[in-house]
PyMOL Python script that loads the backbone (N, CA, C, O; Angstrom):
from pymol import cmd

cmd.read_pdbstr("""\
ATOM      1  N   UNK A   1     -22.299 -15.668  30.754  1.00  0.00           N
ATOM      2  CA  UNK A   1     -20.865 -15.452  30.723  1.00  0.00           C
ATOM      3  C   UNK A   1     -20.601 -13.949  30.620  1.00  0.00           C
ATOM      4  O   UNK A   1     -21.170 -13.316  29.730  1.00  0.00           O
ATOM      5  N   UNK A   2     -19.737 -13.309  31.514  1.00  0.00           N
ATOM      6  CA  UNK A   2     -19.698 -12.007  31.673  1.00  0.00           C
ATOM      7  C   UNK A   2     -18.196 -11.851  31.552  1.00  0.00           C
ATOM      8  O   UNK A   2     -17.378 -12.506  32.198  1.00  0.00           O
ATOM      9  N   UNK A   3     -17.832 -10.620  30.377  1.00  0.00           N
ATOM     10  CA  UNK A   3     -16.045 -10.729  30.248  1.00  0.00           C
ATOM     11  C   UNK A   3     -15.907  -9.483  30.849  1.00  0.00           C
ATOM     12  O   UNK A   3     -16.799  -8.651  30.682  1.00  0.00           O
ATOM     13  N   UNK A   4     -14.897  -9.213  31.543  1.00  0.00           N
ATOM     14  CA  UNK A   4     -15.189  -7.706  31.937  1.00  0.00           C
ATOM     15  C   UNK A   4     -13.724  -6.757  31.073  1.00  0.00           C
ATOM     16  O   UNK A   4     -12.869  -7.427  30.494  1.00  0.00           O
ATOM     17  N   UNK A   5     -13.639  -5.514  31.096  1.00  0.00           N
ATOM     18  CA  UNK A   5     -13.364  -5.194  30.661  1.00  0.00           C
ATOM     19  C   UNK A   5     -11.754  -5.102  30.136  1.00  0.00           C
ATOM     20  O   UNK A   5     -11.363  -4.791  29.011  1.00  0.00           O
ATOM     21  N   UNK A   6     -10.987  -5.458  31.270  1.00  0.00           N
ATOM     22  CA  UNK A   6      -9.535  -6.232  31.057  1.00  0.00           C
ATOM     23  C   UNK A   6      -9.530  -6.797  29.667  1.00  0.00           C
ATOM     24  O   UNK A   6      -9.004  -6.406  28.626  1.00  0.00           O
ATOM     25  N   UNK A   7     -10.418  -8.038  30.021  1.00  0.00           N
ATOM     26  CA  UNK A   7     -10.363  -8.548  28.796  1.00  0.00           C
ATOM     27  C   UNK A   7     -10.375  -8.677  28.110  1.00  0.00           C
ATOM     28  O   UNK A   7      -9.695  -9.408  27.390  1.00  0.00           O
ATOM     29  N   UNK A   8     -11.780  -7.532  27.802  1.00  0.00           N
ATOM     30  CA  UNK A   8     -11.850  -7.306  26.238  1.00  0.00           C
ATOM     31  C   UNK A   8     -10.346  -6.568  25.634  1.00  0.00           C
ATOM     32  O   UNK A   8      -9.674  -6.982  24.690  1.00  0.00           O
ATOM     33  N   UNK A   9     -10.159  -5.741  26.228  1.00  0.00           N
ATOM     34  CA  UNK A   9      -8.827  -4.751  26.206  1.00  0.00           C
ATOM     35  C   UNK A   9      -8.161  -5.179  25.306  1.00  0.00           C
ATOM     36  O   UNK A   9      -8.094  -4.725  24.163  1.00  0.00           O
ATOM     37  N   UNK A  10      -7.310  -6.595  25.993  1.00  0.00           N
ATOM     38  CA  UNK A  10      -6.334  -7.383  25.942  1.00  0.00           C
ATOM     39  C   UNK A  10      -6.976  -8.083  23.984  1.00  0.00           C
ATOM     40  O   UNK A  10      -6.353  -8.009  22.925  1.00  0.00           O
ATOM     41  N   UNK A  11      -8.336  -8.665  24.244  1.00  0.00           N
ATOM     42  CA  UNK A  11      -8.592  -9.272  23.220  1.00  0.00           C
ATOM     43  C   UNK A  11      -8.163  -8.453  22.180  1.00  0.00           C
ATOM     44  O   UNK A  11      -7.215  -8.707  21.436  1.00  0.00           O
ATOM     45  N   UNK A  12      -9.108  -7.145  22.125  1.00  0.00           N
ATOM     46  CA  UNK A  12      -8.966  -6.233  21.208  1.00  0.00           C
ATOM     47  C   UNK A  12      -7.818  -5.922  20.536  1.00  0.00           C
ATOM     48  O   UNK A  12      -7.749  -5.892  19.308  1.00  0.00           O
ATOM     49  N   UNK A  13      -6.566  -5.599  21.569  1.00  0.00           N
ATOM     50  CA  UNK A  13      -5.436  -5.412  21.125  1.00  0.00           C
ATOM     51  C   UNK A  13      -4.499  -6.463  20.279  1.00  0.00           C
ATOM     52  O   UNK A  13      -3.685  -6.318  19.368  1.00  0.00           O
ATOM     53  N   UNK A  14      -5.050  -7.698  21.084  1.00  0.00           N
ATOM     54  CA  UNK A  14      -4.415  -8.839  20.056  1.00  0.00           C
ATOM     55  C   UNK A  14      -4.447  -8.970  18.937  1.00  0.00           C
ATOM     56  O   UNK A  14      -3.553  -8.895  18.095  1.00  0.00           O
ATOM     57  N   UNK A  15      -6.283  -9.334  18.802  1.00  0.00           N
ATOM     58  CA  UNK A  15      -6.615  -9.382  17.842  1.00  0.00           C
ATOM     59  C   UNK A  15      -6.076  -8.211  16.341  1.00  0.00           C
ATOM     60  O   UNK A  15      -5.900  -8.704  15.227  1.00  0.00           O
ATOM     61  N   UNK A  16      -5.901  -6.800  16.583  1.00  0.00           N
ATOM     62  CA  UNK A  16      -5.404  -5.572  16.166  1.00  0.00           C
ATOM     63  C   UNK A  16      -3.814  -5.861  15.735  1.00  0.00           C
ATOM     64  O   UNK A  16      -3.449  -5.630  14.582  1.00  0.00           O
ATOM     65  N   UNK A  17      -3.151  -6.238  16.465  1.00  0.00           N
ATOM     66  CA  UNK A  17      -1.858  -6.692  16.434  1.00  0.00           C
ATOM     67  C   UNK A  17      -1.567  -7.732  15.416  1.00  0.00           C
ATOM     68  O   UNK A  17      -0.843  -7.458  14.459  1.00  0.00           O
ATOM     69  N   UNK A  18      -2.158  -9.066  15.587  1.00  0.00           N
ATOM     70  CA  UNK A  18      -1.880 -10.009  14.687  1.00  0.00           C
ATOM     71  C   UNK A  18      -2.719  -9.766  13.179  1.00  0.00           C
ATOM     72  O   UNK A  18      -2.455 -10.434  12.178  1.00  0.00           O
ATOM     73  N   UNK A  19      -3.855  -8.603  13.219  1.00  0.00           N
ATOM     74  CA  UNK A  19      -4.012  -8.607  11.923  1.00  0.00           C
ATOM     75  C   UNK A  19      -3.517  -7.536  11.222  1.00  0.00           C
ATOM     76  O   UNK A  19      -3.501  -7.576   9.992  1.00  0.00           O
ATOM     77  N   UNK A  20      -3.040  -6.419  11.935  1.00  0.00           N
ATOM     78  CA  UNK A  20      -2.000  -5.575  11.318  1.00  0.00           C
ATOM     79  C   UNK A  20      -0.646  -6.586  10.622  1.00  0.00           C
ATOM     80  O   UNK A  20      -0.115  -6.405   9.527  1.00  0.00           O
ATOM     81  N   UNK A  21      -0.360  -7.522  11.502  1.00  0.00           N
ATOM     82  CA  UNK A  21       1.084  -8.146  11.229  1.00  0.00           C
ATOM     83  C   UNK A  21       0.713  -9.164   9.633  1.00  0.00           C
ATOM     84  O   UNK A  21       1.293  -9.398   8.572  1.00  0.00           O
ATOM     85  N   UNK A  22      -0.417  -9.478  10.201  1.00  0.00           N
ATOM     86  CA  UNK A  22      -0.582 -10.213   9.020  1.00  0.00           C
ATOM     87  C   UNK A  22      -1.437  -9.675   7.330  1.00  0.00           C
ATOM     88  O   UNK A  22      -1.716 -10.181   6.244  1.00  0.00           O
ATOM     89  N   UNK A  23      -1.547  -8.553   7.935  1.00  0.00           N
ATOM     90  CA  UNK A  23      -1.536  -7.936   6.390  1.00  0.00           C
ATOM     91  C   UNK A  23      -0.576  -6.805   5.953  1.00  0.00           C
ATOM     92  O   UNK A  23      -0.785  -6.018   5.029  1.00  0.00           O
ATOM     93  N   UNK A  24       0.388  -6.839   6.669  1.00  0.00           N
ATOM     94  CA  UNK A  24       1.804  -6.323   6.474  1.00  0.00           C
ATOM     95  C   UNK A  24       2.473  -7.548   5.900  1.00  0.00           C
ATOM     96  O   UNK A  24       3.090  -7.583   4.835  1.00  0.00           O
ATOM     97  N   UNK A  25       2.316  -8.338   6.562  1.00  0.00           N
ATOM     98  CA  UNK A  25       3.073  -9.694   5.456  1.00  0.00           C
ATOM     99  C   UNK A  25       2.731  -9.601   4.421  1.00  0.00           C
ATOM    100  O   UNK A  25       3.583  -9.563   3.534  1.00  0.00           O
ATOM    101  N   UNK A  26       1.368  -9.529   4.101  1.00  0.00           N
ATOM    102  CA  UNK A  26       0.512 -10.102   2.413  1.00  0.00           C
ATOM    103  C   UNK A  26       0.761  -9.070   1.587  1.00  0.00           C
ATOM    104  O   UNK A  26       0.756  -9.208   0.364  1.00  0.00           O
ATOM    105  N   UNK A  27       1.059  -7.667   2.333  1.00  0.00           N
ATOM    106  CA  UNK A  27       1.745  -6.492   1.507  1.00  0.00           C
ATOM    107  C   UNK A  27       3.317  -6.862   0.553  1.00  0.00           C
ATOM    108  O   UNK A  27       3.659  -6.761  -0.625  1.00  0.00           O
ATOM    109  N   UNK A  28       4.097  -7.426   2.116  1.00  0.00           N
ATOM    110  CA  UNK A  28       5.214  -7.361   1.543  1.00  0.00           C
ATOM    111  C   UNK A  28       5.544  -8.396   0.629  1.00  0.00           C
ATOM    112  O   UNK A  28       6.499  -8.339  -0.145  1.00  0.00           O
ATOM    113  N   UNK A  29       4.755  -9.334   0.722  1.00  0.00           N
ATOM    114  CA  UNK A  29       4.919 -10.709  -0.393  1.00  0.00           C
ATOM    115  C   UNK A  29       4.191 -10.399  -1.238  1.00  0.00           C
ATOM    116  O   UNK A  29       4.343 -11.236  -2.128  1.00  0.00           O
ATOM    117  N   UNK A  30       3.350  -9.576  -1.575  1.00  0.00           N
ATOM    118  CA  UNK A  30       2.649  -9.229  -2.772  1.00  0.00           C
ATOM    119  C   UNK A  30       3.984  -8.315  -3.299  1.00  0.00           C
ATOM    120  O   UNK A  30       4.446  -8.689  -4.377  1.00  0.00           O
ATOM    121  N   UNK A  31       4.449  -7.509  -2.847  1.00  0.00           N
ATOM    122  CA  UNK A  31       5.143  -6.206  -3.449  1.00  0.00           C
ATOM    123  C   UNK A  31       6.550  -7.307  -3.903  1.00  0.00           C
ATOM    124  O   UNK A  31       6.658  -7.412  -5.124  1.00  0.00           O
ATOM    125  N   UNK A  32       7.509  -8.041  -3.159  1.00  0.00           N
ATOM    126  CA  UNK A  32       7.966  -8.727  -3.808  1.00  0.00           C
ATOM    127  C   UNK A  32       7.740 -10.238  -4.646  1.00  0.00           C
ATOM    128  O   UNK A  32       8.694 -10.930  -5.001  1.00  0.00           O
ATOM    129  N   UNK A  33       6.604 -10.527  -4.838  1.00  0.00           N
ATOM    130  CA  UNK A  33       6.563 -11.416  -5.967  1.00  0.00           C
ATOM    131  C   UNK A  33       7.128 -11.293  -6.709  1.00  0.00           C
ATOM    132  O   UNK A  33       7.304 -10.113  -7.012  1.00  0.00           O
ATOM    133  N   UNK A  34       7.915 -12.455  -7.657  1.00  0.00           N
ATOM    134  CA  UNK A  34       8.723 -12.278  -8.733  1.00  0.00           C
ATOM    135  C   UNK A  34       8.325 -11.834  -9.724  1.00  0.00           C
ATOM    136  O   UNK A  34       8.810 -10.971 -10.455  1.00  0.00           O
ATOM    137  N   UNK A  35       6.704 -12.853  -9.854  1.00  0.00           N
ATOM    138  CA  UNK A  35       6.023 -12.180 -11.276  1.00  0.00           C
ATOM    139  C   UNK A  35       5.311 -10.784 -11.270  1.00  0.00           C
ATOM    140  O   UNK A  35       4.299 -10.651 -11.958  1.00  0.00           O
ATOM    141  N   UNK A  36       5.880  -9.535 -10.386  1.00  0.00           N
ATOM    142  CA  UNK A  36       5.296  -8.466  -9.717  1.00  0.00           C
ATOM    143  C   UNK A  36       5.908  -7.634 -10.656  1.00  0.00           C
ATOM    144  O   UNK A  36       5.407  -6.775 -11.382  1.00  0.00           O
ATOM    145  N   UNK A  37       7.399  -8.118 -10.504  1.00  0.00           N
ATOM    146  CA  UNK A  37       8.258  -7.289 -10.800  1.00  0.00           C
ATOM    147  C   UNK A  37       8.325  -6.677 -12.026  1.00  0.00           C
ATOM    148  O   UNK A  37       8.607  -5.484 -11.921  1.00  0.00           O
ATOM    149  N   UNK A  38       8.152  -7.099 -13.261  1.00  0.00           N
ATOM    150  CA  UNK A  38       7.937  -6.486 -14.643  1.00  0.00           C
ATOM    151  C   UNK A  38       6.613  -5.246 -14.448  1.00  0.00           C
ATOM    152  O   UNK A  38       6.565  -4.321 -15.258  1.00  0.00           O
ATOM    153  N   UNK A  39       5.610  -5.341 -13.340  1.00  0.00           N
ATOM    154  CA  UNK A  39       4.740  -4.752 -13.463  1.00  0.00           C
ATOM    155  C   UNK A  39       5.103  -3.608 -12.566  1.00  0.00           C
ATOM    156  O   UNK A  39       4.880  -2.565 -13.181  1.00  0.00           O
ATOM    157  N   UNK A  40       5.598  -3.361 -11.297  1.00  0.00           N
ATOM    158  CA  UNK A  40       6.220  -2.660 -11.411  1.00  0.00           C
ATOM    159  C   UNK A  40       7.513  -1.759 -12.068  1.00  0.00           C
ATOM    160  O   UNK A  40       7.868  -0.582 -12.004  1.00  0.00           O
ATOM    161  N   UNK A  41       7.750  -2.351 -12.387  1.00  0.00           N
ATOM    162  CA  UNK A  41       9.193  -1.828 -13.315  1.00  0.00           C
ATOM    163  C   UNK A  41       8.579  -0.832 -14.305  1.00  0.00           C
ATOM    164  O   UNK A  41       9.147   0.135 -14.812  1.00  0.00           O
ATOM    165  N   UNK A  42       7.478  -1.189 -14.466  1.00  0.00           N
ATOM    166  CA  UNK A  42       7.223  -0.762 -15.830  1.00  0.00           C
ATOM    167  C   UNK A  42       5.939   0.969 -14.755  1.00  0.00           C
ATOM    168  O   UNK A  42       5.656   2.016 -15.337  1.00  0.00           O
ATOM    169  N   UNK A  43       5.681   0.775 -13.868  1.00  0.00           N
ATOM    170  CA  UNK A  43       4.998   1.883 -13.339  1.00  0.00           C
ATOM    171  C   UNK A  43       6.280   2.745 -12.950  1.00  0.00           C
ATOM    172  O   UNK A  43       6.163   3.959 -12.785  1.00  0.00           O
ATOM    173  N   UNK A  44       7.240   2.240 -12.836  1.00  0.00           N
ATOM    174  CA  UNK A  44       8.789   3.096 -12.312  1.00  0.00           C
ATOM    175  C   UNK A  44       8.986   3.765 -13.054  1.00  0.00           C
ATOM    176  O   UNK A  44       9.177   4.950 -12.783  1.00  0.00           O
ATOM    177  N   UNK A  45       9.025   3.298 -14.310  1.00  0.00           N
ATOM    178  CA  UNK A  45       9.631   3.844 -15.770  1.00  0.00           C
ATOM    179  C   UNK A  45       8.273   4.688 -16.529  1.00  0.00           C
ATOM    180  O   UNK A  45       8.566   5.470 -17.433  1.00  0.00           O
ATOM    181  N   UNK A  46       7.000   4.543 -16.205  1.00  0.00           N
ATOM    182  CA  UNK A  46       6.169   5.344 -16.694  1.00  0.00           C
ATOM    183  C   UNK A  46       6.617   6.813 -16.639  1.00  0.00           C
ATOM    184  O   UNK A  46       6.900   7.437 -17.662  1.00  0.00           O
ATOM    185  N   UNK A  47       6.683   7.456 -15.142  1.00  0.00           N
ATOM    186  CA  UNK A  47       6.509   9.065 -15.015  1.00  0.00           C
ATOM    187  C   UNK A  47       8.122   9.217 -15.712  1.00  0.00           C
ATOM    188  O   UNK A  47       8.610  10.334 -15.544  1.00  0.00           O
ATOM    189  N   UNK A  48       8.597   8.669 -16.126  1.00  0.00           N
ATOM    190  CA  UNK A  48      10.091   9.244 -16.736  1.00  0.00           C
ATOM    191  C   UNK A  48      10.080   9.192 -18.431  1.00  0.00           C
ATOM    192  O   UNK A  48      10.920   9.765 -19.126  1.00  0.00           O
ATOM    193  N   UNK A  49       9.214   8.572 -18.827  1.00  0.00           N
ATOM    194  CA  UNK A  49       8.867   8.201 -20.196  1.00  0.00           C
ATOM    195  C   UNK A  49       7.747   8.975 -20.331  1.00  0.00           C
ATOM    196  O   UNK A  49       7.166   8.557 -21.332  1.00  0.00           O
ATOM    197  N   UNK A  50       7.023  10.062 -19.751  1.00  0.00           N
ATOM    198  CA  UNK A  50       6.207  10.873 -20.065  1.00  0.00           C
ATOM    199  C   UNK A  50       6.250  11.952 -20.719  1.00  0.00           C
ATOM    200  O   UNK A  50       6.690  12.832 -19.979  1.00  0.00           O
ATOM    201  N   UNK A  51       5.957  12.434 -21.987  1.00  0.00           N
ATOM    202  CA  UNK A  51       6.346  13.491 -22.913  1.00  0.00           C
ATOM    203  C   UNK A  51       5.167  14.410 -22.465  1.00  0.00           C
ATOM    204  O   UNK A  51       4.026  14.309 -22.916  1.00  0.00           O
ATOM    205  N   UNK A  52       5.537  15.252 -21.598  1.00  0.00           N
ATOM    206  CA  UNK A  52       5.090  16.310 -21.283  1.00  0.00           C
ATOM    207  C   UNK A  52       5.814  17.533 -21.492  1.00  0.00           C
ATOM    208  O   UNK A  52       6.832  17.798 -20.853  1.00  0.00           O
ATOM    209  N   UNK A  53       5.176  18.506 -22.624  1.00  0.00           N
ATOM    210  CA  UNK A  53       5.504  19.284 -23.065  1.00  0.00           C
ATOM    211  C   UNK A  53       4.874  20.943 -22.652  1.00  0.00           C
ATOM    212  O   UNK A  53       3.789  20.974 -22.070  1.00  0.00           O
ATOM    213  N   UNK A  54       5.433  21.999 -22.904  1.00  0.00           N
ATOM    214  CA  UNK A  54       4.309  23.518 -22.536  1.00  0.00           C
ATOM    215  C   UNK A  54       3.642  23.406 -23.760  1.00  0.00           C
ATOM    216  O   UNK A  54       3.892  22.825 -24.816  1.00  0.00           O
ATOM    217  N   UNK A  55       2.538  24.258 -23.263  1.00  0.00           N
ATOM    218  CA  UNK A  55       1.330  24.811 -24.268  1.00  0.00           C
ATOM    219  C   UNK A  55       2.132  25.683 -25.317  1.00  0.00           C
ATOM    220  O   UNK A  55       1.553  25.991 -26.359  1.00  0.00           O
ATOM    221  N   UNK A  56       3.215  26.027 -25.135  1.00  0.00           N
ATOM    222  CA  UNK A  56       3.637  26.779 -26.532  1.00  0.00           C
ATOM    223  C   UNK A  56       3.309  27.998 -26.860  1.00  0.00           C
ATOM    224  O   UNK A  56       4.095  28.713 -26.239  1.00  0.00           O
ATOM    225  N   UNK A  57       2.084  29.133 -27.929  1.00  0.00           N
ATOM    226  CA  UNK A  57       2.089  29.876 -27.913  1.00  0.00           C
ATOM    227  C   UNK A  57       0.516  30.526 -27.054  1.00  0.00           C
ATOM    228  O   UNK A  57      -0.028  31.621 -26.915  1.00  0.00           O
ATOM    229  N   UNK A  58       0.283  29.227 -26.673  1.00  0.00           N
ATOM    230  CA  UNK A  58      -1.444  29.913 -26.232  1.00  0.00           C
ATOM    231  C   UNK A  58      -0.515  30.739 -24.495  1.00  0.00           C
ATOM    232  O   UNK A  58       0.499  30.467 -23.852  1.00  0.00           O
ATOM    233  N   UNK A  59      -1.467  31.639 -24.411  1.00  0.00           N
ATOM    234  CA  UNK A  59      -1.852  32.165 -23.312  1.00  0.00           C
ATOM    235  C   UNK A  59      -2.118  31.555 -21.907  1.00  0.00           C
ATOM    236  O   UNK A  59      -3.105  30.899 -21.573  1.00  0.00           O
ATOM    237  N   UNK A  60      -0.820  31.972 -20.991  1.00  0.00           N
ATOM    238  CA  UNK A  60      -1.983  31.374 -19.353  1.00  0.00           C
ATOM    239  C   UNK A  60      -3.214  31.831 -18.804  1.00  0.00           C
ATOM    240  O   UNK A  60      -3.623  32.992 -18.837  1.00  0.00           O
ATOM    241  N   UNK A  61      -3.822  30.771 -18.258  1.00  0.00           N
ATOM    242  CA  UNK A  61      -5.204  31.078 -18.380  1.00  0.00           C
ATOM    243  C   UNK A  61      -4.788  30.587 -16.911  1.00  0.00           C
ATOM    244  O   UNK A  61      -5.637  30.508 -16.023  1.00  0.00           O
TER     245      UNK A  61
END
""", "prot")
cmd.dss("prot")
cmd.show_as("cartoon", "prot")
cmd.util.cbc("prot")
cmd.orient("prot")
């Protein structure tokens, strides 16, 4: 059995296509899960709840 190269083409691209699409789905249903949401919420609210302060009297180095 000999495929020539058309075909593969075509395969290739399909194949590329429907599994891009389908792990763009599993992204976006992962990212909105309901039970997601507290866990993000809470990475949202991290960098704003960060007490980052200056070094004060030391020297820049």
């Amino acid at each position: 059995m000999t495929f020539e190269h058309d075909v593969l083409v075509w395969f290739s691209k399909s194949f590329g296509l429907f599994y891009l699409l389908g792990l763009s789905l599993i992204v976006v249903v992962y990212a909105y899960w309901p039970s997601n949401k507290k866990v993000f919420d809470e990475a949202a609210q991290a960098i704003i709840h960060d007490e980052d302060k200056p070094y004060g009297d030391r020297p820049w180095r």
